[in-house]
N, C-alpha and C positions, 0 to 999 in steps of 0.2 A: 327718300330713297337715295337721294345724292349724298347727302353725309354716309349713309350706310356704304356706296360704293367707292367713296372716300376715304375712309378710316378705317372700314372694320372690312369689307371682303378681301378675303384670302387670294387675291391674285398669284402671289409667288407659288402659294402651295397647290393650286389649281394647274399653273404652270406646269410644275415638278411632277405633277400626277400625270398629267397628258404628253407630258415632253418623255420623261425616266431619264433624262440627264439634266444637269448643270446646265451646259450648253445649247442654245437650241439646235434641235434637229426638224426635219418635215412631218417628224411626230407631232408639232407644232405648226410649225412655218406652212406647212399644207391642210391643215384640222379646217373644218366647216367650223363658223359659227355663225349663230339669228337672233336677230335680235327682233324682239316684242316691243314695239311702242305703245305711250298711249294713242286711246283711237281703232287700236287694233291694228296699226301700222305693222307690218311683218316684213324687216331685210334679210335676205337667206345672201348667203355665200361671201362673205366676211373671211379675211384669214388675218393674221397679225406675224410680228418676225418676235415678238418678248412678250412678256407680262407687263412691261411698261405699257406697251404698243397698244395691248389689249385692255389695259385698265383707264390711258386716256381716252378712249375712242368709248369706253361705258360709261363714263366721268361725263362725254361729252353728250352721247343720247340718252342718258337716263333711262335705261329702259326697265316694263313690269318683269322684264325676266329676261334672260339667256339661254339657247339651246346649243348644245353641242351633237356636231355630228361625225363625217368620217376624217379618214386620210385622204388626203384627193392625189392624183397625178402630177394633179398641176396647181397654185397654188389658188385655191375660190376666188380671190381678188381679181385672178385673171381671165375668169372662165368664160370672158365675151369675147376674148382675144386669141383665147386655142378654139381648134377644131375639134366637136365634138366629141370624136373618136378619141381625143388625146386626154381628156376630161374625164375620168371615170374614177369610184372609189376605190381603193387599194386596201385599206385595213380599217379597223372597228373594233372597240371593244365590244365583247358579247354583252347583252345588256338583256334585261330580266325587269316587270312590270307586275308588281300585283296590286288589285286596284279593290277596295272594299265592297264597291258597287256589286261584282262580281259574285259576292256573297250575297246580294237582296234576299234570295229567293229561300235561304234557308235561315238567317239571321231574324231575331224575335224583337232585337233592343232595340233598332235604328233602320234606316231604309235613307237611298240614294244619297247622299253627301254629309248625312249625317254619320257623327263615331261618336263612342263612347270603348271608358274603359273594358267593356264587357265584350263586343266584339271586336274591339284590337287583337284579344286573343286567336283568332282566325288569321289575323298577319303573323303574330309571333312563331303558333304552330308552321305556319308558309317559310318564314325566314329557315326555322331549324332545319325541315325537308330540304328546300330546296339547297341551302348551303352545306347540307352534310352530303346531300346528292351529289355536288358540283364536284365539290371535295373528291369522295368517294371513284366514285363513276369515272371521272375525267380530268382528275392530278391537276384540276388548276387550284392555284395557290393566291394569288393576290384578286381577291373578293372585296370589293368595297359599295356596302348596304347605303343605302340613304334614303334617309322619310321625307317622303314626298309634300311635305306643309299642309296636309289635310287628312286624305283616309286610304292613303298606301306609300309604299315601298320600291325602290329602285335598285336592282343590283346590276355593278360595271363589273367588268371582269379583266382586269390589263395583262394576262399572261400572253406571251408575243404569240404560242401558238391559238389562242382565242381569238387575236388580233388578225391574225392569218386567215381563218376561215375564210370560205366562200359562201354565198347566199345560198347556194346547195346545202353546203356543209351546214350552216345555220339550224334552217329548216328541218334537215335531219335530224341533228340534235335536239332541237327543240320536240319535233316531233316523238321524242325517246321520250323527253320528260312530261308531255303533257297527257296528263291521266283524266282529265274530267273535259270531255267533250260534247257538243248540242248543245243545240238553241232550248228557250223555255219550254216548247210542245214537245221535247222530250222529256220522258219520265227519267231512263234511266243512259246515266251520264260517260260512265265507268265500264269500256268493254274491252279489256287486256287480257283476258285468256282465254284460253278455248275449253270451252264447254264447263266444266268444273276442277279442271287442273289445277294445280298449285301456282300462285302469282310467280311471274319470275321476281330472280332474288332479290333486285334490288329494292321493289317493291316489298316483296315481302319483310326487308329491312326496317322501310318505311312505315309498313302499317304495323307493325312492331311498338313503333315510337308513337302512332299516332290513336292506340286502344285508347290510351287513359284519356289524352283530349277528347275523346269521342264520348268517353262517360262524363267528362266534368264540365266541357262545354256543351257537347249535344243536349244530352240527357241531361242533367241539373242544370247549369247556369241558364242555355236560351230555352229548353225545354219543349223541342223542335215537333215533338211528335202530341203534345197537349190537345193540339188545337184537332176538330176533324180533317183539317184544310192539312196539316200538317201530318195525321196520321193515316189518310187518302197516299199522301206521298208515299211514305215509307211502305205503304201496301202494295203501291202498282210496281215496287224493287221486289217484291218476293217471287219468285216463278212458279211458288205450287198452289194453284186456284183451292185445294179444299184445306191448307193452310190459312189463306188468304179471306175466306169465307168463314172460316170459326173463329178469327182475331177481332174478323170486322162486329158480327155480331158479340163476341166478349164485350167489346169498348162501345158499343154502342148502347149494352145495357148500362155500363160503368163509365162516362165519353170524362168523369173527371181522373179519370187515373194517371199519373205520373207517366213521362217521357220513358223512367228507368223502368217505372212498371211493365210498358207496353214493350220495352225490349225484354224483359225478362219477360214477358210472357212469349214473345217470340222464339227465346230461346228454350224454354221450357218444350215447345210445341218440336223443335229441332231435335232434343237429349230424347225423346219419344219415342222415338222413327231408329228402328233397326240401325246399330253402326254398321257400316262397311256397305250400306247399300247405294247406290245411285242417289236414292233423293236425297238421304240425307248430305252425299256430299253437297249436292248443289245449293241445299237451302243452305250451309253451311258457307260455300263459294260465294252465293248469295250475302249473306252479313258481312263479310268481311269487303267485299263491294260498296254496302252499305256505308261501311265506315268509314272509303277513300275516298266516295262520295260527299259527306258530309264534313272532310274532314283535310282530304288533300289540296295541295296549293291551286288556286284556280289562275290562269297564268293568261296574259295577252301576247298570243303568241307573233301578232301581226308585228310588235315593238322590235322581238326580237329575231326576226328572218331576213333583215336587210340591213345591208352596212349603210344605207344611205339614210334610214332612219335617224331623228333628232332628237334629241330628251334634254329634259330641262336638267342645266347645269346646278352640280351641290352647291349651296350656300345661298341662292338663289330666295328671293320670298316667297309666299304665297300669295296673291294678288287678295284671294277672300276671305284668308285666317290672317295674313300678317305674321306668320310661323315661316321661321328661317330653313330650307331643307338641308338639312343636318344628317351626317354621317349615325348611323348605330351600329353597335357591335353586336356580331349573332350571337356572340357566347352570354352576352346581359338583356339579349331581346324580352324575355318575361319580366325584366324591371324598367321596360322604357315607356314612358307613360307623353303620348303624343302632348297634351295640353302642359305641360312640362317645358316643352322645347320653346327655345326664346323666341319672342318675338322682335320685331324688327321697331315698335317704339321701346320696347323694354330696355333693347339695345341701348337706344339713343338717349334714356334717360339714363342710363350706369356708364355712357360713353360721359354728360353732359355734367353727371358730379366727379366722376374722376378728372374732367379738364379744369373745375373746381378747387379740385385739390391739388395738382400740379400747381396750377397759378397759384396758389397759397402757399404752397412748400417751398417752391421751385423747383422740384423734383426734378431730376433725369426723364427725359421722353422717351416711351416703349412702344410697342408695337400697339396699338390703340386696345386691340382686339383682346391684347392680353390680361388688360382689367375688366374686362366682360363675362359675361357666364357664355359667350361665343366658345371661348379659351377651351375646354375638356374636348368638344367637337374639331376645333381644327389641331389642336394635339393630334387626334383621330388619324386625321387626314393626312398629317404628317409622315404619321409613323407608317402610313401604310407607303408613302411615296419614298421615304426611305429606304424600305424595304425593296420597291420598287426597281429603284435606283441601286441597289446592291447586287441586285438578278441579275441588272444589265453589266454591270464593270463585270461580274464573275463572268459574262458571255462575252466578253471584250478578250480577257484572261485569257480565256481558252481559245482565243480563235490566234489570241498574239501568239500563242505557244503551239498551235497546233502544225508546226516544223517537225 
C-alpha cells in the first residue's frame, strides 16, 4: 500500500477536486479527513494546509483507506482547542450511495457481497436514473460517479449550491428521490400516488427509461418471478384478490412457466377488464409500481442527509477485492465491467516493469501513474476538476464586474 500512496495516488487531482482552485482555500484547509488503520485503528478530524501536507501524513500512516467528510468552521486539527459551538459543519458535497446488498431480495445471480456481470446491471440502470434525475430535476452539473471497489457506487456532487445545503434541505431532497421505501416485512415498497393517479412527471420520465430493463433484466436475465417464492412476491403487489386468485391457480398448474409468461399473463388478465373503469386503472397503476419496484435505484438515504457524514475517498482500495475505487462515466455505465477495474497489485506490477524500463532507457521521469491502466481513470478526475475549477473563476468574473 505504501508504494501505491507513493507513486501512483492522485494527491494533486484529489486536491483540485476538493479545493476548485489552484490555491488553497478552507474548501481544503478546513475539509474532515479519517483515516483507517490496521487493527481497525480509526483517526477522525485530520485537516491539512496542501496535497503535500496530505500525502506525507498518508505516506506516513499507511492507512486501509481514507474518508472524506465536511467543511468545518474551524479547521479539525483544531477542534479540542474551539468551543464546541464554534465547531460546526458548514458545507458538503451532496453524496449519493447505492449498495448491491440492497437488491438481495429481488436479485437471482448473487446474494450479499457477492457481484457478477449480471446484476451489476441493477447499478448501471441506478446510475442512469439517478444521474439523469440529478441533472433534470435540479441543474447540478458537476457529477462525479465512483465504484465503490466491490458491489456499488458513489456519487459527489461539487455544485457550490449542493455544497450549500443544509441537513434539512438534504433530507428533503433526498426524500424526493427516494421511491422504494420498507423494511423486508413489507410487500409493497413503491407508494408515490394517490390511489391510481398518473405518477408525477418526473417519475413518470423514469419509468419510461426503466420498461425495457424491466423486461431484459426482470423477466429474462434474473427471471424474478420463476420461482413460487418469487411469484408469491409479485402477487401480494397486485390489489385485485380475484385477479390474484386465477394467476395463482394458472402457475400453479404450470409453476414452470417463464418470468415474461407470468407478466404477460398478468397483463392479458388487465386488456380484459372494461377500459376507462376504476379497476382497470389500478391494476394498471399497479404494473407500473411493479416495475419501479423492481427496477428503480434503491438508495441509502442515511449517507446522504448530513454534511457530517464520511465516504470513503476515490482512488482509495478495497481492503477485500484489492480494486482501486475508480471514477465511471454515466454516459459508458452499461460498458463498465467492475472485475475490469485495476487492482492495487496489478498496479504495482506495470508500476515495477515500467521502472524497468526507464532504468534501461534512461528515459525522462513522468508522473508514475501515467504508465499504468490507473491513467484513463484519473484523466476522469481531472477533467471533471477542471471543469470544476472553470465554474469557480467564471463566479470570481462576475462578482469582480458586478460594479
Amino acid at each position: 500500500m505504501l508504494a501505491f500512496y507513493r507513486r501512483l495516488y492522485p494527491f494533486r487531482s484529489i486536491f483540485g477536486w476538493l479545493n476548485h482552485e489552484h490555491a488553497p482555500t478552507k474548501l481544503f484547509t478546513h475539509r474532515e479527513f479519517a483515516f483507517t488503520l490496521q487493527g481497525d485503528i480509526y483517526l477522525r478530524y485530520n485537516s491539512f494546509n496542501t496535497a503535500e501536507d496530505l500525502k506525507k501524513q498518508v505516506c506516513q500512516l499507511n492507512p486501509t483507506r481514507f474518508e472524506i467528510g465536511p467543511i468545518y468552521s474551524a479547521r479539525p486539527r483544531d477542534k479540542k482547542t474551539v468551543r464546541p459551538t464554534a465547531f460546526t459543519p458548514l458545507l458538503r458535497e451532496l453524496v449519493f450511495d447505492i449498495d448491491m446488498t440492497d437488491y438481495d431480495t429481488i436479485r437471482t445471480c448473487c446474494s450479499g457481497a457477492d457481484i457478477c456481470a449480471r446484476c451489476w446491471v441493477f447499478i448501471s440502470a441506478a446510475v442512469r436514473v439517478i444521474d439523469e434525475g440529478i441533472r433534470e430535476q435540479f441543474g447540478y452539473k458537476h457529477l462525479l460517479w465512483v465504484y465503490s471497489g466491490r458491489r456499488g457506487i458513489h456519487l459527489w456532487i461539487s455544485d457550490k449550491e449542493a455544497m450549500e445545503l443544509t441537513d434539512e434541505q438534504r433530507r428533503a431532497l433526498v426524500g424526493w428521490m427516494m421511491v422504494i421505501q420498507g423494511g423486508k416485512e413489507m410487500h409493497k415498497k413503491v407508494n408515490v400516488r394517490i390511489g391510481s393517479r398518473p405518477l408525477p412527471p418526473s417519475l413518470q420520465m423514469s419509468l419510461s427509461n426503466l420498461v425495457d430493463v424491466f423486461g431484459d433484466l426482470i423477466l429474462e436475465d434474473q427471471d424474478c418471478f420463476r420461482s413460487r417464492e418469487g411469484w408469491e412476491a409479485l402477487l401480494h403487489l397486485i390489489p385485485d384478490n380475484n385477479v390474484v386468485e386465477t394467476l395463482r391457480k394458472q402457475w400453479e398448474k404450470d409453476p414452470d412457466r417463464s418470468s415474461s409468461d407470468k407478466w404477460g399473463d398478468l397483463k392479458s388478465q388487465v386488456s380484459a377488464l372494461v377500459k376507462g373503469t376504476p379497476k382497470r386503472a389500478a391494476l394498471k397503476a399497479a404494473m407500473e409500481d411493479i416495475i419501479l419496484q423492481y427496477t428503480y435505484p434503491r438508495l441509502d438515504a442515511e449517507v446522504s442527509k448530513h454534511r457530517n457524514h464520511l465516504l470513503k475517498a476515490p482512488f482509495c482500495i478495497h481492503p477485500k477485492t484489492g480494486r482501486v475505487c475508480v471514477p465511471v462515466d454515466p454516459k459508458n455505465i452499461d460498458n463498465f465491467k467492475p472485475e475490469h477495474v485495476p487492482t492495487v497489485g496489478q498496479l504495482l506490477r506495470e508500476l515495477d516493469e515500467v521502472t524497468a524500463t526507464v532504468q534501461a532507457e534512461g528515459a525522462e521521469h513522468h508522473s508514475d501513474w501515467e504508465k499504468t491502466s490507473l491513467k484513463p481513470y484519473i484523466d476522469m478526475l481531472d477533467a471533471h476538476v477542471m471543469a470544476l475549477m472553470e465554474e469557480t473563476r467564471r463566479a470570481k468574473r462576475k462578482t469582480d464586474m458586478s460594479w
